[in-house]
C-alpha positions as CSV (number, residue, x, y, z in Angstrom):
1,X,7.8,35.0,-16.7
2,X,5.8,35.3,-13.7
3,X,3.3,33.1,-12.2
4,X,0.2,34.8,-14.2
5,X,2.1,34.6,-17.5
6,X,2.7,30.8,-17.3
7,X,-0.9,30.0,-16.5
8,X,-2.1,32.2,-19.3
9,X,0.0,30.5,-21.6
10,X,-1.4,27.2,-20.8
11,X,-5.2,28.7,-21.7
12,X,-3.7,30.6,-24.7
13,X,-2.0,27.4,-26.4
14,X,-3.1,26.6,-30.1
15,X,-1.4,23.0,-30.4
16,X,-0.2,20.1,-28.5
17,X,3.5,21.6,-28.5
18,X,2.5,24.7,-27.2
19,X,0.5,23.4,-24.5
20,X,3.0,21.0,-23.3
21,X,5.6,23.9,-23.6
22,X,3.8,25.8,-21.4
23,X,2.9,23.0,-18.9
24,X,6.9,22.3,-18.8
25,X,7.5,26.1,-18.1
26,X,5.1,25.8,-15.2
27,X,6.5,22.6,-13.7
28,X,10.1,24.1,-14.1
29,X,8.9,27.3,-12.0
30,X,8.9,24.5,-9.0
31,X,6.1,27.4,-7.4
32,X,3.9,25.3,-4.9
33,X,0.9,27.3,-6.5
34,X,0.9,25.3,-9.8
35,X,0.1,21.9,-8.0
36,X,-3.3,21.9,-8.8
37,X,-2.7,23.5,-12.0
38,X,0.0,20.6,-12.8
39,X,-2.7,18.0,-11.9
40,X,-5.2,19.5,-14.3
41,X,-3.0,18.9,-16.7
42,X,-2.9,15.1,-16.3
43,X,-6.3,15.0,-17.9
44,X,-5.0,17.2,-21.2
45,X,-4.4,13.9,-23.2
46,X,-1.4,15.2,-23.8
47,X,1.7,13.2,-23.3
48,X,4.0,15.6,-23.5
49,X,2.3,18.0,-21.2
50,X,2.0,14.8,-19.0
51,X,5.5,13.7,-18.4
52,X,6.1,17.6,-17.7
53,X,3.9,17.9,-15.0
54,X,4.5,14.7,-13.2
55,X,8.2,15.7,-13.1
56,X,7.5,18.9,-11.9
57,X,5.2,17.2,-9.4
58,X,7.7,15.1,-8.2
59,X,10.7,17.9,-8.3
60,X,7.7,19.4,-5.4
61,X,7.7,16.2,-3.3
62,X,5.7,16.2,-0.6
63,X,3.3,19.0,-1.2
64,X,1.8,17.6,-4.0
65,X,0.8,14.4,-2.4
66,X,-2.4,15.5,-1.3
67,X,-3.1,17.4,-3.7
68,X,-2.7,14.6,-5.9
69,X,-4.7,12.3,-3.4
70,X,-7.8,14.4,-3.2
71,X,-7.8,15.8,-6.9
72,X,-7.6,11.9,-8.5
73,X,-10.0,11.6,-11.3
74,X,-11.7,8.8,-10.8
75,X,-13.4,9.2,-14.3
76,X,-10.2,9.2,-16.1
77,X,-7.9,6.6,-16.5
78,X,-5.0,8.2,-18.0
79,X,-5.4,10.7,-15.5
80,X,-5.1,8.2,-13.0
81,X,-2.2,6.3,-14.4
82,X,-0.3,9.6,-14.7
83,X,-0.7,10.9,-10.9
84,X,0.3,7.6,-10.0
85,X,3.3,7.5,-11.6
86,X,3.6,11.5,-10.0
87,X,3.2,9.7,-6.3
88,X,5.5,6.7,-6.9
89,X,8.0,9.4,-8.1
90,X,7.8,10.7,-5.0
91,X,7.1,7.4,-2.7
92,X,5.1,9.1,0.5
93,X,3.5,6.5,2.3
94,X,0.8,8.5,2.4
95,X,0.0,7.0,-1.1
96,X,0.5,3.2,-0.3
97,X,-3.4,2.8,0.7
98,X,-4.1,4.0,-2.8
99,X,-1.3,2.1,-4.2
100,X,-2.2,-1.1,-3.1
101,X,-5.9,-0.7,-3.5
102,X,-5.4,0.4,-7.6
103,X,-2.5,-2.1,-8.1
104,X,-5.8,-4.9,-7.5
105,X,-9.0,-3.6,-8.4
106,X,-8.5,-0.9,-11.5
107,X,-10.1,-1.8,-14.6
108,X,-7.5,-0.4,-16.6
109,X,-4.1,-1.9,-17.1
110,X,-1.8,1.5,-17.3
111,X,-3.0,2.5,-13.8
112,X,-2.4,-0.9,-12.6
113,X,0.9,-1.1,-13.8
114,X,1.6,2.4,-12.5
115,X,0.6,1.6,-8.9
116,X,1.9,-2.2,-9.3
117,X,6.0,0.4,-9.9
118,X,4.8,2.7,-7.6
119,X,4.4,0.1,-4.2
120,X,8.2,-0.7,-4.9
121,X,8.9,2.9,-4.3
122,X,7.9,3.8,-1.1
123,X,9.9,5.6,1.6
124,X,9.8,3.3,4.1
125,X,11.8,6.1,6.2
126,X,9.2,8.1,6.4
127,X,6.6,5.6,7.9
128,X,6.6,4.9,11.6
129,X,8.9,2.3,12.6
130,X,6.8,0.2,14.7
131,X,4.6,0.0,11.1
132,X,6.8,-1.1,8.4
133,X,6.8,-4.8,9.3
134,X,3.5,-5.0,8.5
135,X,2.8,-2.5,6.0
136,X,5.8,-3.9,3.7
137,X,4.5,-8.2,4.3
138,X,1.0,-5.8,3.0
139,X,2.9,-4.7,-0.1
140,X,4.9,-8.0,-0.6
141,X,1.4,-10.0,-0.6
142,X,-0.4,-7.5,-3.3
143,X,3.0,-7.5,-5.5
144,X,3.1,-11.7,-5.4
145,X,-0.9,-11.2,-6.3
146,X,-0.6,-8.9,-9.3
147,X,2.5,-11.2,-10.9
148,X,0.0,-13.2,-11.5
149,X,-2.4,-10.5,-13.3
150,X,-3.3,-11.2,-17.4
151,X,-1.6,-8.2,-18.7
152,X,2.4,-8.7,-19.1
153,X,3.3,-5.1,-18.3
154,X,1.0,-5.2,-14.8
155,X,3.2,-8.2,-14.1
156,X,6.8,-6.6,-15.5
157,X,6.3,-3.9,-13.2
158,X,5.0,-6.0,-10.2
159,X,8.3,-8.2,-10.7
160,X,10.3,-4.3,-10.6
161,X,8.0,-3.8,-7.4
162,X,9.0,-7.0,-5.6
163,X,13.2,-6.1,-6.4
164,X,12.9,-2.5,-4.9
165,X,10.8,-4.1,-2.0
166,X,13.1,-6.7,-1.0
167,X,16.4,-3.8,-1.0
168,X,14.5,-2.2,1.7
169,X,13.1,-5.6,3.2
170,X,13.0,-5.4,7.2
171,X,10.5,-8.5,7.3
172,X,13.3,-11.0,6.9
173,X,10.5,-14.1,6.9
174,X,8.7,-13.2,4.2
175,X,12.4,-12.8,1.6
176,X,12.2,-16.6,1.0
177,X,8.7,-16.6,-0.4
178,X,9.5,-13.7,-2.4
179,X,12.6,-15.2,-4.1
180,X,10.7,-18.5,-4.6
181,X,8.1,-16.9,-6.6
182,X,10.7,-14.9,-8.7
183,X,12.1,-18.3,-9.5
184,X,8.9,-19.8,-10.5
185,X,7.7,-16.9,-12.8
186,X,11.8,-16.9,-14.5
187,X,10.6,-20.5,-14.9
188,X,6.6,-20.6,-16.3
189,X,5.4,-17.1,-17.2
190,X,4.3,-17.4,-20.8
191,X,6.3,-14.0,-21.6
192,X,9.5,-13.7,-22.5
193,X,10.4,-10.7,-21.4
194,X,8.8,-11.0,-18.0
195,X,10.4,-14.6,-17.7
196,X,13.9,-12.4,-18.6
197,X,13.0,-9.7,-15.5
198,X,12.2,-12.3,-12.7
199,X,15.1,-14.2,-13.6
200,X,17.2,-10.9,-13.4
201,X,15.4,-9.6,-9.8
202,X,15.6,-13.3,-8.1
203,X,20.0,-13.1,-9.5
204,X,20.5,-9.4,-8.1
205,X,18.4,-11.0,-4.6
206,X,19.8,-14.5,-4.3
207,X,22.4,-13.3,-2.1
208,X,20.8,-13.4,2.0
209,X,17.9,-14.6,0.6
210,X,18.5,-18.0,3.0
């Protein structure tokens, strides 16, 4: 089917299935022309059509990030929630600004927890050596913020955020402070299952965290 045909049968779909069909066989094309089309469809309310486009998205890497930085609908919060999940996919640290800035101050806790996995995922590799240091003690600092945040999934995925941090970890200072909180929240979070997690990241870290 060529390129045409697949956006056609995205206008021409008659029910959720269909459309996230058609979205699928768009993202599956992997054709750097359906970018903007695969971030429209973040705004379809349609899950299925959703999850297709942020894979296909992240199967584009780094031409879709900004795309997906310049196209966020600030109006919609699934939206939102779903690019983020598109950019931690693909972890260019051309997202962490955005990252760090949602993780705090969105009102809305899917978009939160969203950038909260997504700052664990960044490729630090990418960045300019000379900036890591500071741009990971940056992350670190809004990851130990949000564990405290009211909703038990923002801080589930802040406690995934801090594990995948610390694996890549260059500022060695800062490890202690970041197993010590791990330990406290294992200890005194109210939830169970985030209680379970923290215990879980601070075991798999323990080891040259002195």
């Amino acid at each position: 089917m060529i390129f045409n045909e697949m956006l056609q049968a995205i206008e021409d779909a008659d029910s959720a299935v269909k459309l996230a069909d058609a979205i699928k066989l768009l993202a599956e094309s992997e054709n750097l022309e359906s970018i903007p089309h695969l971030i429209r469809s973040l705004g379809y309310n349609n899950p299925g059509a959703a999850v297709a486009a942020v894979d296909g998205l992240i199967a584009l890497g780094e031409p879709s990030v900004l795309p997906l930085l310049e196209l966020l609908d600030s109006y919609n919060y699934s939206a939102r929630a779903w690019a983020l999940r598109a950019l931690s996919g693909i972890g260019d640290p051309r997202s962490l600004s955005l990252l760090l800035d949602t993780a705090q101050n969105d009102f809305a806790l899917s978009v939160r927890r969203a950038a909260a996995r997504g700052l664990g995922t960044i490729k630090w590799e990418q960045m300019d050596a000379a900036e890591v240091p500071t741009a990971q003690a940056q992350v670190l600092q809004v990851l130990l913020e949000i564990c405290s945040d009211p909703e038990w999934v923002v801080r589930y995925s802040a406690i995934t955020g801090v594990e995948r941090l610390l694996q890549g970890l260059v500022v060695g200072n800062v490890r202690k402070v970041a197993i010590g909180l791990l330990a406290k929240i294992a200890e005194c979070d109210e939830d169970l299952t985030v209680r379970s997690r923290a215990e879980l990241a601070g075991s798999r870290n323990a080891t040259g965290s002195a």
